[in-house]
C-alpha positions as CSV (number, residue, x, y, z in Angstrom):
1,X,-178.4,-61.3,53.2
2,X,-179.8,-64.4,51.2
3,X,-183.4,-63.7,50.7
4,X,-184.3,-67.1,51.5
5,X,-183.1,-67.2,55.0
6,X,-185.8,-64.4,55.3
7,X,-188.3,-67.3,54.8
8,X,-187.4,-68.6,58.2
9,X,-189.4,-65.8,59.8
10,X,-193.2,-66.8,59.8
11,X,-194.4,-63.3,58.3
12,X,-191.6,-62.7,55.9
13,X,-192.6,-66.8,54.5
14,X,-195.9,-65.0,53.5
15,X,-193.9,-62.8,50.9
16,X,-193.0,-63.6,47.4
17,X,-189.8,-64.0,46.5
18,X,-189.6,-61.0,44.7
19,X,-190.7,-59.3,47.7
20,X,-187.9,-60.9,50.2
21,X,-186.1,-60.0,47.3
22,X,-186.6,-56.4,47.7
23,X,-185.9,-56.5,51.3
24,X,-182.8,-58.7,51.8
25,X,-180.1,-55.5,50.5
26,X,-181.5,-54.1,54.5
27,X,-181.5,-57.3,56.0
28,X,-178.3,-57.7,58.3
29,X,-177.3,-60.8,60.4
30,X,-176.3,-59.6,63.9
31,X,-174.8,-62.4,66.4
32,X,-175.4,-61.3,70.0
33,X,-173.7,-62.2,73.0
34,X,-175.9,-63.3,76.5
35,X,-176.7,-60.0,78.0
36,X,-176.1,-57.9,75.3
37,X,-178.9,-54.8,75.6
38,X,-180.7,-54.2,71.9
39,X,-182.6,-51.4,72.8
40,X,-183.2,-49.6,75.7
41,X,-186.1,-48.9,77.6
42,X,-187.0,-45.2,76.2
43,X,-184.3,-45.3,73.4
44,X,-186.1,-45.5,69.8
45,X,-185.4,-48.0,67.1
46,X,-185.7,-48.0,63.6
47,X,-185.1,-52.0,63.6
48,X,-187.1,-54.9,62.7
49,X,-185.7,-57.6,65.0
50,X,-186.0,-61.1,63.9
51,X,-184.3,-63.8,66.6
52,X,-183.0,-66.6,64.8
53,X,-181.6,-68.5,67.9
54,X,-182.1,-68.4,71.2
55,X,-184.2,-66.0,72.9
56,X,-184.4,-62.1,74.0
57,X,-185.9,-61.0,77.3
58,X,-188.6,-57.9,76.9
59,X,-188.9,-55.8,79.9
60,X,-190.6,-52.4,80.4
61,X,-190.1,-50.6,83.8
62,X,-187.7,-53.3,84.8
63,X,-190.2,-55.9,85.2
64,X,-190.2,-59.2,82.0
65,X,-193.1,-58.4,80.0
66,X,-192.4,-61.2,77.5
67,X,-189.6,-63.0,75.7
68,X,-188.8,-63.1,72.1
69,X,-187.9,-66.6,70.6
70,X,-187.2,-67.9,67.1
71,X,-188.7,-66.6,64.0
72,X,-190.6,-64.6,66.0
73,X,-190.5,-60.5,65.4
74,X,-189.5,-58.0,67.9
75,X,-192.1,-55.3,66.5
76,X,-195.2,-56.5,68.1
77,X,-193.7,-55.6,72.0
78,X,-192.0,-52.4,70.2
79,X,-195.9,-51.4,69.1
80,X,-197.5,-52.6,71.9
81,X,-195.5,-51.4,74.6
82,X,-196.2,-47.2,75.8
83,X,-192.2,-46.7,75.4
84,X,-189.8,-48.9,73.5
85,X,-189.6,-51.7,75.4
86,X,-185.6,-53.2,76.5
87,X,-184.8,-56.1,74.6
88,X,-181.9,-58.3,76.6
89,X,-180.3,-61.6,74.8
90,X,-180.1,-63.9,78.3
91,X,-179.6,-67.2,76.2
92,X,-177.2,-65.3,73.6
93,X,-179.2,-64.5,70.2
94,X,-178.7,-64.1,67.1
């Protein structure tokens, strides 16, 4: 991935670009279709989700906890949340 696409995401901006650098060989563009589960409720991930477009729906116990927009990182429900949280695209994401 182009390192400088990884500027679109507020706390990767705060990088140098040696550092975004370092980190675009891992970086992968994933295009999502509405629906489409990321992670389960339970499951574990070793992913840094960053949603480019649209939106994701967070849920934990069944219940929407939050939603994940733009530029915006999926590890802060993943942390917060007692069990991985599920991570749904309802607007399709990418």
């Amino acid at each position: 991935m182009d390192a400088a696409i990884l500027s679109s995401a507020p706390f990767l901006a705060e990088l140098s670009d040696e550092e975004r650098a370092t980190i675009a060989p891992y970086a992968a563009e994933v295009r999502v279709v509405e629906g489409k589960c990321l992670v389960a409720e339970g499951d574990y991930s070793y992913d840094l989700l960053v949603v480019e477009v649209g939106e994701a729906e967070v849920t934990r116990g069944g219940e929407r906890v939050a939603e994940v927009g733009p530029a915006r990182s999926s590890a802060r429900w993943a942390c917060s949340a007692t069990r991985p949280a599920m991570r749904r695209s309802p607007r399709g994401a990418r």
